[in-house]
C-alpha positions in Angstrom: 0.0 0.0 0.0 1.0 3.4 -1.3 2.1 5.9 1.8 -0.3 8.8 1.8 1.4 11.8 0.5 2.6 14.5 2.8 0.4 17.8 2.5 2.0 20.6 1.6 1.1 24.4 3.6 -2.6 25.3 1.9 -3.1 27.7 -0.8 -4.8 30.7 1.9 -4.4 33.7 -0.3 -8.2 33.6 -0.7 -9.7 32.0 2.5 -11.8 34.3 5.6 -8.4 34.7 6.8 -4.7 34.3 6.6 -2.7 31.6 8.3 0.3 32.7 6.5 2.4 33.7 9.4 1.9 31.1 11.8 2.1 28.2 8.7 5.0 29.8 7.7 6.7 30.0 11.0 6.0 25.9 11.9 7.7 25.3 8.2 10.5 27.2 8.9 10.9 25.5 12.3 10.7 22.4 10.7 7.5 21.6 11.3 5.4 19.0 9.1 1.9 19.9 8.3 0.2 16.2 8.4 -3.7 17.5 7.6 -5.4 20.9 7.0 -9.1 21.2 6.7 -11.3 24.0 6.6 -14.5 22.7 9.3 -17.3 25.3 7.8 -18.1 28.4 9.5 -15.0 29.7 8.6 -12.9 27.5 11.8 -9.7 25.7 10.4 -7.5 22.7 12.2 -4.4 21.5 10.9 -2.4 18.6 12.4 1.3 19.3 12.8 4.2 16.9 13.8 8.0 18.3 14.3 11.0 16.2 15.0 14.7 16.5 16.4 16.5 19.7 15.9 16.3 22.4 18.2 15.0 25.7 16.9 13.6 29.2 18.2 10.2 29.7 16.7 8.3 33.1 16.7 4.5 34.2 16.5 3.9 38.0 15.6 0.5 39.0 16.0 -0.9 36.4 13.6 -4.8 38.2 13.4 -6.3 35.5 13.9 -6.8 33.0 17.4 -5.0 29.5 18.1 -6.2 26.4 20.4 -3.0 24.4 20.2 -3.2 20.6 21.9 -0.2 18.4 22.0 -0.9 14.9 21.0 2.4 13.5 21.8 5.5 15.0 22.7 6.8 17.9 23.6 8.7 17.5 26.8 10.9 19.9 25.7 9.4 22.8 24.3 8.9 25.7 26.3 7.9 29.6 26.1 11.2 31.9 26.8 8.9 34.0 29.4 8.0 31.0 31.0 11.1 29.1 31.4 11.4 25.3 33.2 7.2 25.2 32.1 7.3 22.8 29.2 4.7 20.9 26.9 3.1 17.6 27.4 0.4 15.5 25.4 -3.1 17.0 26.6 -1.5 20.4 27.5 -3.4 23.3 25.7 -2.5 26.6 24.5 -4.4 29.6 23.7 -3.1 32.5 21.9 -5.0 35.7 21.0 -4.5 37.0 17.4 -3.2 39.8 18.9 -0.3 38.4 20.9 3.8 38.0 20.3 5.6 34.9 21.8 8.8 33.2 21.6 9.6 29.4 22.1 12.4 26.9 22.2 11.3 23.7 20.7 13.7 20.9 21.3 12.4 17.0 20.5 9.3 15.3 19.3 5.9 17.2 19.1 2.7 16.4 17.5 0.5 18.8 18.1 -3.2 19.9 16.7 -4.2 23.8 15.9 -7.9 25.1 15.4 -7.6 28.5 14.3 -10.8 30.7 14.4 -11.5 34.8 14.3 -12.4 36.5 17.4 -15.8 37.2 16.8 -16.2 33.2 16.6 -15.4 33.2 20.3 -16.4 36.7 21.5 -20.4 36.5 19.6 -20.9 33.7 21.8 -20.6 36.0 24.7 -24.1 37.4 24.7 -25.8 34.0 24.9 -23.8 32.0 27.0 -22.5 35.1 29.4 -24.8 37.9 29.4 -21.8 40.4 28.7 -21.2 41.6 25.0 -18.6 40.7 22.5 -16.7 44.0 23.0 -16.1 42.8 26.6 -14.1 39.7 26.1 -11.4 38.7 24.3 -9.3 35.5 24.7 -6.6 35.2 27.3 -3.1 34.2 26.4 -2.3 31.5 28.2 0.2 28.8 28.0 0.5 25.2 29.0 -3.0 25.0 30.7 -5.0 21.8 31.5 -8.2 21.1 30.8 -9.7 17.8 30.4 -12.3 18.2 28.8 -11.3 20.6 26.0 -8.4 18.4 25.3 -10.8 15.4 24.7 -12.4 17.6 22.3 -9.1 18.7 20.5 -7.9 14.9 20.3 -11.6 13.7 18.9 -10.9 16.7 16.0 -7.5 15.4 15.4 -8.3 12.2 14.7 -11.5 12.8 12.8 -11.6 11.7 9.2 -11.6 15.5 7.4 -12.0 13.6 4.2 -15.3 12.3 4.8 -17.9 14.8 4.6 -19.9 13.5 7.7 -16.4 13.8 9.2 -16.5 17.5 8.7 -19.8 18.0 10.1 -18.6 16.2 13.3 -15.6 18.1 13.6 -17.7 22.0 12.9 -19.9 20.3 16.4 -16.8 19.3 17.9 -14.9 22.6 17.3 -18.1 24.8 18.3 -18.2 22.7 21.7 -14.2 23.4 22.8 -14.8 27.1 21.5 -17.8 27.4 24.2 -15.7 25.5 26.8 -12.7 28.2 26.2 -14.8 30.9 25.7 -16.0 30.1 29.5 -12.8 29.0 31.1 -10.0 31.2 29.1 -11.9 34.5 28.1 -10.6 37.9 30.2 -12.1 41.0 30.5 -10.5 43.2 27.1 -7.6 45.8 29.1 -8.5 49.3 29.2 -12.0 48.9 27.2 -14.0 52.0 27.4 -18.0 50.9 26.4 -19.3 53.3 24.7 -22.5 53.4 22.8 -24.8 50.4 22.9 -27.6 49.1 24.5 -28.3 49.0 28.6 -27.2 46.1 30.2 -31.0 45.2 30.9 -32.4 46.5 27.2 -29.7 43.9 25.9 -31.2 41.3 28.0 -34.9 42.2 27.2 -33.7 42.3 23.3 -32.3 38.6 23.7 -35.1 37.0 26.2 -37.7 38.4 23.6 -36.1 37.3 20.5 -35.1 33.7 22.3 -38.9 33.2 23.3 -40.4 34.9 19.5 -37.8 32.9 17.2 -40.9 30.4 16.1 -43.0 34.0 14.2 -41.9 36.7 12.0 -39.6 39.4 14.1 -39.7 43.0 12.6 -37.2 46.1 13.6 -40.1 47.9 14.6 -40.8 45.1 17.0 -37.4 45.3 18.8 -37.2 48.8 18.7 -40.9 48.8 20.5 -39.1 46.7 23.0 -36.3 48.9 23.2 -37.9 52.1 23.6 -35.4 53.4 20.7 -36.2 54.6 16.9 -35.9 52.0 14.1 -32.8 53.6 13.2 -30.7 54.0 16.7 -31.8 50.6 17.7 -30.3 48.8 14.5 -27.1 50.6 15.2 -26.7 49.7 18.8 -28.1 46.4 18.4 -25.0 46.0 16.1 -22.7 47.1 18.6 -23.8 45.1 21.7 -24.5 41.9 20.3 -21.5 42.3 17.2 -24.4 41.9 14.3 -27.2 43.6 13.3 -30.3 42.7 14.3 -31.5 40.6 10.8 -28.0 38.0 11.0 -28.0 37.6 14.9 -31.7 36.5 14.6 -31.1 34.4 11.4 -27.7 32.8 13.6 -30.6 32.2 16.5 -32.3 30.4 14.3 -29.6 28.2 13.0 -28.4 27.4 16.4 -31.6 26.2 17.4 -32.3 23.8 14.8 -28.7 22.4 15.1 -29.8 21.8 18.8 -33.0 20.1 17.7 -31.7 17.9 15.0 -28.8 17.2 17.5 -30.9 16.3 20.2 -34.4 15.3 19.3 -36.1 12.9 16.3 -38.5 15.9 15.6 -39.4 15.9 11.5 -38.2 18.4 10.1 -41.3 20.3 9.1 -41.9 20.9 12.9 -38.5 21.9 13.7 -39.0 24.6 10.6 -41.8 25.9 12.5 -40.0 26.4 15.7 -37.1 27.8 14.2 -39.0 30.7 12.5 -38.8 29.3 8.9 -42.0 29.3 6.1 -41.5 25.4 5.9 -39.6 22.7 5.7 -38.1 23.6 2.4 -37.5 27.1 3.1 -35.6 25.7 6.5 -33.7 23.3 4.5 -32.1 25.7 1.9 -31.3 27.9 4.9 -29.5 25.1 6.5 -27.8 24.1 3.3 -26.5 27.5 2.7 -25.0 27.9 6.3 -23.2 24.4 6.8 -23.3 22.7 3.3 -25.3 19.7 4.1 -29.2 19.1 4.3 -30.7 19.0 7.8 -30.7 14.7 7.6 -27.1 14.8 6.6 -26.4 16.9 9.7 -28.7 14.6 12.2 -27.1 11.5 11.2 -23.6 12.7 11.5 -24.0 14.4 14.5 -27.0 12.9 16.5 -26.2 11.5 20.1 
């Protein structure tokens, strides 16, 4: 049998956003990329494996947030600001887009990266915190343990990226250790000054109402009523509490709550349309299509528990 071909670093001149610097810097550190895959809602993994030579390997402000697991290896490896802390399979790193590190990486690692933009981690911060996106950002933090979000990152590595069902586990897998880190490694943003937006409690009226109304049709006018603001200065602050305006954070409610049902329950699919807000079943399953590439059975069978 013919030995799988080694991939080379992905073409990302035209993808959501660049991994250029940080695939760059593993393959000049001598890094191997084993497997890159792009998981849908614009998340990326890669698998990476590095041998014997030691080398000093840089990250400058790479735009864009890391999750890094080892798999095996990395005794050796450390961060030079953290000296005599070194690497282990299961130990997790998080790394802001925003940040600047240094390492010496000595010996065997094999290690997994999900890359993701901020807003993937900071939109969730309405929903599962009460606080808004502009609140949080991801702490930088090195060598960390966490069992469960390391079960999760070794599930991902070892999922088959080839197979489409593969890649609609792996989009559930990666959304469930983004929550996790968003609620274990997230830090209040230094020296943010809020200004604009909605009240704390219009925010929380604005969500409660639109959680509880996502099954009928949900106007502007509506949520301004519920506000107390015009059309117009509601849309814009709505934007900047909850990091969309109001049309796509309703349209994401609605996603996230079929997911949930197909995940989670055997309802048909014209009943979970009519839950979710959607004219029916068909109208529900092009939505779904268009947002994670496969029909609303596809997704249930990959993903059901």
């Amino acid at each position: 049998m013919n030995a799988q071909p080694t991939p080379s670093v992905p073409d990302l001149a035209d993808t959501p956003f660049g991994l250029h610097s940080v695939c760059r810097t593993l393959s000049e550190a001598d890094a191997t990329l084993e497997r890159f895959a792009w998981l849908g809602d614009r998340l990326a993994a890669a698998v990476w494996v590095r041998e014997t030579r030691e080398t000093e390997t840089v990250y400058e402000r790479p735009g864009h947030h890391t999750l890094s697991c080892y798999i095996d290896g990395g005794y050796r490896t450390e961060r030079q600001k953290l000296p005599g802390i070194y690497g282990a399979p299961s130990r997790l790193c998080a790394l802001p887009g925003d940040h600047e590190s240094r390492w010496w990486v000595r010996g065997h690692m094999h290690f997994m990266h999900l890359y993701f933009l901020p807003e993937h981690f900071t939109q969730r911060a309405v929903s599962e915190l009460d606080l808004e996106p502009r609140e949080l950002t991801l702490a930088d933090r090195t060598y960390f343990e966490d069992e469960r979000i390391a079960m999760l990152c070794q599930t991902l590595a070892h999922e088959d990226w080839t197979d489409p069902q593969g890649l609609l586990r792996s989009n559930e897998t990666a959304h469930e250790a983004l929550s996790l880190l968003l609620r274990s490694q997230s830090v209040r943003r230094p020296g943010a000054v809020l200004k604009g937006g909605l009240s704390v409690a219009t925010r929380r009226r604005l969500r409660d109402y639109i959680d509880a109304h996502l099954g009928e049709p949900l106007t502007l006018g509506a949520l301004a009523e519920i506000a107390c603001l015009s059309e117009y200065h509601l849309a814009r602050m709505f934007r900047t509490s909850f990091g969309q305006p109001p049309h796509a954070w309703i349209a994401a409610q609605r996603l996230e709550r079929a997911r949930a049902l197909l995940r989670s329950t055997a309802q048909p699919l014209v009943q979970i349309a009519a839950e979710c807000g959607y004219a029916n079943a068909s109208h529900f399953s092009h939505r779904f299509r268009d947002a994670f590439g496969a029909a609303p059975n596809t997704f249930r069978q990959a993903v059901q528990k």
